[in-house]
C-alpha positions in Angstrom: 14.9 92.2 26.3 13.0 89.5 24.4 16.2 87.2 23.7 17.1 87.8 27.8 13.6 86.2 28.6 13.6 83.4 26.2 17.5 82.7 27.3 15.7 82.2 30.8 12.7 80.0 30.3 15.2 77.6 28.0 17.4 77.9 31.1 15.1 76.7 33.5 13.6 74.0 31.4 16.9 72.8 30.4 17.6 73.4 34.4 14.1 71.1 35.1 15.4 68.4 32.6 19.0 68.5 34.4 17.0 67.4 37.6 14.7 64.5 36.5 
């Protein structure tokens, strides 16, 4: 359940990087 959270706050930041 860890790994699943990590997976999404890496996915979002990479997602925030993505849109600058």
């Amino acid at each position: 359940m860890a790994s699943s959270l990590v997976e999404k706050r890496t996915s979002s930041k990479s997602n925030q990087v993505l849109e600058l």
